[in-house]
Backbone bond lengths (Angstrom), bond angles and torsions (degrees), N, CA, C in turn:
res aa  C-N    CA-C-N  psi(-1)  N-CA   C-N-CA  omega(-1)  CA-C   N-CA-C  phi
1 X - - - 1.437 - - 1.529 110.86 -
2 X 1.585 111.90 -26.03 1.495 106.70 -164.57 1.810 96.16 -83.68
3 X 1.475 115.46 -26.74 1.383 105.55 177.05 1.382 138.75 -59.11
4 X 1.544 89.15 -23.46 1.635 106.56 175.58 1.294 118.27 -84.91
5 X 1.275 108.44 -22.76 1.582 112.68 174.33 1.283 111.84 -65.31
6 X 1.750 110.01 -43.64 1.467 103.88 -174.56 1.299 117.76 -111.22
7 X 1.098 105.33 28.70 1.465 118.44 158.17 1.681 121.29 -76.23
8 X 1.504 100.51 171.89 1.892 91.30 -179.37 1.318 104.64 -95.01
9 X 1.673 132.13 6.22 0.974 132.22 156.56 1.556 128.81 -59.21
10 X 1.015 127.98 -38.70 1.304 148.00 123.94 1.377 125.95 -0.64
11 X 1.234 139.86 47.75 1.609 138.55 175.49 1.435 131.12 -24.42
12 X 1.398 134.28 158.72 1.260 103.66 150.38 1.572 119.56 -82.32
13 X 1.456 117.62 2.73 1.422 102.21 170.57 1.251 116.24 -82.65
14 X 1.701 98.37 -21.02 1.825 85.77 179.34 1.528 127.41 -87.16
15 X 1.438 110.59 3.76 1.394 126.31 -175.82 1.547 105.28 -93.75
16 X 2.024 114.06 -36.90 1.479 104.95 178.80 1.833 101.42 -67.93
17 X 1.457 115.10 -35.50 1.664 115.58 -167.34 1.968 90.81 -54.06
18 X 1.474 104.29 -80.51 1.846 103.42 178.52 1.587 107.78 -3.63
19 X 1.603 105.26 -72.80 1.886 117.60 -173.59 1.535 116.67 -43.69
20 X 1.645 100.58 -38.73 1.755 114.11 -154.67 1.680 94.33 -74.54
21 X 1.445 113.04 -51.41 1.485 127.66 167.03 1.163 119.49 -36.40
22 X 1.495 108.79 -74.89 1.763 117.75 -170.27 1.893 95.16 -71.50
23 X 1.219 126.57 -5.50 1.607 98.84 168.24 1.639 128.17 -89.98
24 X 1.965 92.96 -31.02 1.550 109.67 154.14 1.203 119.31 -50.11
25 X 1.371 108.40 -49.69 1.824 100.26 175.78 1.515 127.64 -57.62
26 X 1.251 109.87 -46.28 1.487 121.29 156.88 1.340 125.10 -39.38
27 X 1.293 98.07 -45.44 1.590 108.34 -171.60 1.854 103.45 -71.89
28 X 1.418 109.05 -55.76 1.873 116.66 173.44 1.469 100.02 -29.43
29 X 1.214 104.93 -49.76 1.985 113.83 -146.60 1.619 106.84 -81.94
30 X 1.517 113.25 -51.73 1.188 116.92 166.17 1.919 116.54 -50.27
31 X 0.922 123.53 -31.94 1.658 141.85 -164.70 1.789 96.25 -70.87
32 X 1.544 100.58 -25.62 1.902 109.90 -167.23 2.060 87.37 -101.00
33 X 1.174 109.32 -56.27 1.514 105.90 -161.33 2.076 92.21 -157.88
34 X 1.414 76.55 103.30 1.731 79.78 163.85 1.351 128.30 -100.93
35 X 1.860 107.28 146.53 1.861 125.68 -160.73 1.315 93.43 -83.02
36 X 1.701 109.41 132.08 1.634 112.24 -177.96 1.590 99.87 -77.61
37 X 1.429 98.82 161.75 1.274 105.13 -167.03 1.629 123.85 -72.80
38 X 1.785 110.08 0.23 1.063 98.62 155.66 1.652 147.94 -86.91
39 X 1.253 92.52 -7.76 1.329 127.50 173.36 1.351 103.15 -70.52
40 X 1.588 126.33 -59.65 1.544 120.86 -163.24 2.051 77.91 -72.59
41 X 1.162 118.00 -52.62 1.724 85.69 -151.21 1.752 106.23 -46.35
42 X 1.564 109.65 -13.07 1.800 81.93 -159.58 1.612 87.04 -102.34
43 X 1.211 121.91 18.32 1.856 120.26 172.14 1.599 98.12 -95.56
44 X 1.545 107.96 -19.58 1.643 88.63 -176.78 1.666 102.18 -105.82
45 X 1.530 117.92 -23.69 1.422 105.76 155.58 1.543 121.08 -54.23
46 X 1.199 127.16 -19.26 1.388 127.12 -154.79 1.952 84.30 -80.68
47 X 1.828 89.69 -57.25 1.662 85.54 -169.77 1.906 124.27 -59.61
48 X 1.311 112.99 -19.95 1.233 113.35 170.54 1.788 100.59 -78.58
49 X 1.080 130.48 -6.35 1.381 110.03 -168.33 1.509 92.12 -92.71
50 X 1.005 118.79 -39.12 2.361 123.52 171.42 1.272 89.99 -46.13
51 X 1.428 134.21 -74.93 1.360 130.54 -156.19 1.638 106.92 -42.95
52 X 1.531 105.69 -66.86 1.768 106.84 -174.28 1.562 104.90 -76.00
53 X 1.017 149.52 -12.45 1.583 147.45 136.33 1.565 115.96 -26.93
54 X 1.554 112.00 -47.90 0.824 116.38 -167.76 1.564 122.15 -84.97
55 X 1.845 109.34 -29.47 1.117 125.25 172.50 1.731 95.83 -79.82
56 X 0.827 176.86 -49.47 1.162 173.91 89.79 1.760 111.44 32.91
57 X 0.927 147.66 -33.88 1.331 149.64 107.91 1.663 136.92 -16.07
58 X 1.141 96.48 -45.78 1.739 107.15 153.63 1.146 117.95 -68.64
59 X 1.563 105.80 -37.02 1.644 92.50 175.21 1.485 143.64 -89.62
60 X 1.622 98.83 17.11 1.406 110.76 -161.50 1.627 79.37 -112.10
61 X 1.485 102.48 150.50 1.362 118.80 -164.40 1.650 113.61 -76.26
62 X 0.679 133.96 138.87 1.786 125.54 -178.89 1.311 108.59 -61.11
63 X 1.184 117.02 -37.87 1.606 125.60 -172.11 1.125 122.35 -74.77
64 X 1.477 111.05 -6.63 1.406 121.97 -169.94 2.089 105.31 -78.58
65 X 1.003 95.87 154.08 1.720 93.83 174.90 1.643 135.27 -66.79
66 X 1.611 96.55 -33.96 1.571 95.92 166.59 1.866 104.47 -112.47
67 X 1.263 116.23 46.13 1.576 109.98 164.53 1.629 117.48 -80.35
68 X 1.306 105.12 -6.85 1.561 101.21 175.48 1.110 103.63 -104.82
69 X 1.796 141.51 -22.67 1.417 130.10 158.49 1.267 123.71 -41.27
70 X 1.853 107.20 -29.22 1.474 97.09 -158.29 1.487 87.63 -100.81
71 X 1.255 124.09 -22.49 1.733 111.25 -179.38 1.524 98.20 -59.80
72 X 1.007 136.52 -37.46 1.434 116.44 -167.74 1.581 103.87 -94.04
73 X 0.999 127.20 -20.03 1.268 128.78 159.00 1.827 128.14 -51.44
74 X 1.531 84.75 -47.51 1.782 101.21 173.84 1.907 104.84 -65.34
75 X 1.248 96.19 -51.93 1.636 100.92 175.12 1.518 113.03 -49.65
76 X 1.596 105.46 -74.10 1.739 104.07 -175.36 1.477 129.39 -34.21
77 X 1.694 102.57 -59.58 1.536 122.34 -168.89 1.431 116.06 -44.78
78 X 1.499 119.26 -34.58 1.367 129.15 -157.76 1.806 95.07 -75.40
79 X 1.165 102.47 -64.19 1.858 118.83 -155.03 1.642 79.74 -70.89
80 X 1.503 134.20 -44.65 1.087 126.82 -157.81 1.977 111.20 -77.54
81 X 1.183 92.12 -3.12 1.839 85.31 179.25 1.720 88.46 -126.43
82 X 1.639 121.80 10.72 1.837 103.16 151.89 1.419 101.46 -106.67
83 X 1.272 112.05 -21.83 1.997 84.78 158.27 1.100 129.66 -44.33
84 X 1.807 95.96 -55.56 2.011 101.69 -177.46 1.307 105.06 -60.92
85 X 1.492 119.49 -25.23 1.766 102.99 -171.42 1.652 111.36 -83.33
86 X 1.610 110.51 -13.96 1.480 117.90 165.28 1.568 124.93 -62.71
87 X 1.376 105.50 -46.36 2.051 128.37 177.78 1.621 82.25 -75.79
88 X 1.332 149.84 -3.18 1.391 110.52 158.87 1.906 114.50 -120.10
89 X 1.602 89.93 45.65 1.864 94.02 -176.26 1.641 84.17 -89.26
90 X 1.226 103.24 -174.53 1.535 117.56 -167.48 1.947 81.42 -108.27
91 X 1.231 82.36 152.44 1.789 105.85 -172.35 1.724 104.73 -76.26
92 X 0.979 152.86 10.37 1.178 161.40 -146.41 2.255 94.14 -142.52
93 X 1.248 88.03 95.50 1.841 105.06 162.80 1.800 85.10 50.83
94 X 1.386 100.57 75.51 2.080 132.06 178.87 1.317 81.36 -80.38
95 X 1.098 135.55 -56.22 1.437 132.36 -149.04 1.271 128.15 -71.27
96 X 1.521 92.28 -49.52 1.943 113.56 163.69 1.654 112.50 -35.49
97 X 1.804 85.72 -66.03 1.773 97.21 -155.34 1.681 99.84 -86.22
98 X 1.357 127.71 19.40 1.748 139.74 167.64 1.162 109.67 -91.67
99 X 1.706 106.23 -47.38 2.024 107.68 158.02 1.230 112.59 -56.80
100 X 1.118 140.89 -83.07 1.485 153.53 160.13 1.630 120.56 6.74
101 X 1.623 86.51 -43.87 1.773 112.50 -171.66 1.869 101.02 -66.41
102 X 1.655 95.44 -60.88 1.490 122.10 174.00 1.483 115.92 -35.01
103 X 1.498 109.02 -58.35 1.632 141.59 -148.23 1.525 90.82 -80.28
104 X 1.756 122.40 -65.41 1.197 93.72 170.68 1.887 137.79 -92.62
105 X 1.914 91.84 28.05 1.202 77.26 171.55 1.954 108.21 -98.86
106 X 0.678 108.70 3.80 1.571 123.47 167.76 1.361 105.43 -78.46
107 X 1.515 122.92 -49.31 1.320 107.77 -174.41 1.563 116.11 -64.87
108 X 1.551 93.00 -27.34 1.977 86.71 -174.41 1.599 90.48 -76.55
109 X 0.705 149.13 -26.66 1.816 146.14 -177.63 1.718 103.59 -63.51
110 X 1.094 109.01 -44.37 1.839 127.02 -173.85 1.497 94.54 -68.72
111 X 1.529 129.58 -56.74 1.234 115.55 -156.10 1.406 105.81 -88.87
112 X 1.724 123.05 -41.20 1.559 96.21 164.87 1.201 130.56 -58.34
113 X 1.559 135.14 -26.48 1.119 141.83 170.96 1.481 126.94 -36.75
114 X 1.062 88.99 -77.92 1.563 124.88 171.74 1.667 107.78 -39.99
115 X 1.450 111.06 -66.57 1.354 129.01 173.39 1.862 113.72 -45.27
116 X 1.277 90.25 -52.26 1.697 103.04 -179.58 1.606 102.26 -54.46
117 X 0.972 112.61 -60.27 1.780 127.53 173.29 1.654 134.45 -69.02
118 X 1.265 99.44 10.52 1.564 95.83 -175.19 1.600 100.50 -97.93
119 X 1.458 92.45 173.56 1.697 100.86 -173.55 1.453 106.91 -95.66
120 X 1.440 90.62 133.65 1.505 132.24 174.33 1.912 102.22 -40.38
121 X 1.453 104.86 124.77 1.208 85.79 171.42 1.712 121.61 -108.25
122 X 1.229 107.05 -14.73 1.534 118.15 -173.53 2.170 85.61 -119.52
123 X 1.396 118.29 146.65 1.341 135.93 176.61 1.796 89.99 -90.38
């Protein structure tokens, strides 16, 4: 999924639709049971930490001996510390604030992304 995002297949219309979606969704879910705000900051740190994980992975050489430790390393770590931040939501509407968890960890992934990649306006 992350290749297609940062691929040139990838539009900017189809990246604002992704944003327009995952903020509606947020918005439904929060409306039932809203994520305190310490929780979203570390769902949207989580998603900026995939983004530079990921650029940091590009930059390690293929040829190198542990470049496939760290690809699966870069992969695991991310989803594997928003699980743990999911097993510590409060048991009361899990489901809501697990979207929420998700939703803004995509958004922090969307806005460095996006940001990293937009066009230059002054040379």
């Amino acid at each position: 999924m992350l290749d297609f995002w940062y691929s040139e297949k990838c539009t900017r219309e189809i990246k604002l639709m992704a944003c327009i979606i995952t903020c509606a969704i947020i918005y439904f879910c929060s409306s039932i049971q809203q994520l305190s705000p310490l929780f979203t900051g570390f769902c949207i740190a989580i998603g900026i930490c995939i983004h530079l994980l990921r650029n940091i992975s590009f930059k390690i050489s293929a040829d190198s001996s542990y470049a496939q430790g760290f690809k699966i390393l870069f992969a695991i770590l991310p989803m594997a510390t928003l699980i743990f931040l999911m097993t510590l939501l409060p048991t009361e509407h899990q489901l809501y604030l697990a979207i929420q968890c998700v939703g803004f960890t995509a958004i922090g992934l969307f806005m460095l992304s996006i940001y990293e990649n937009r066009a230059k306006r002054f040379e």
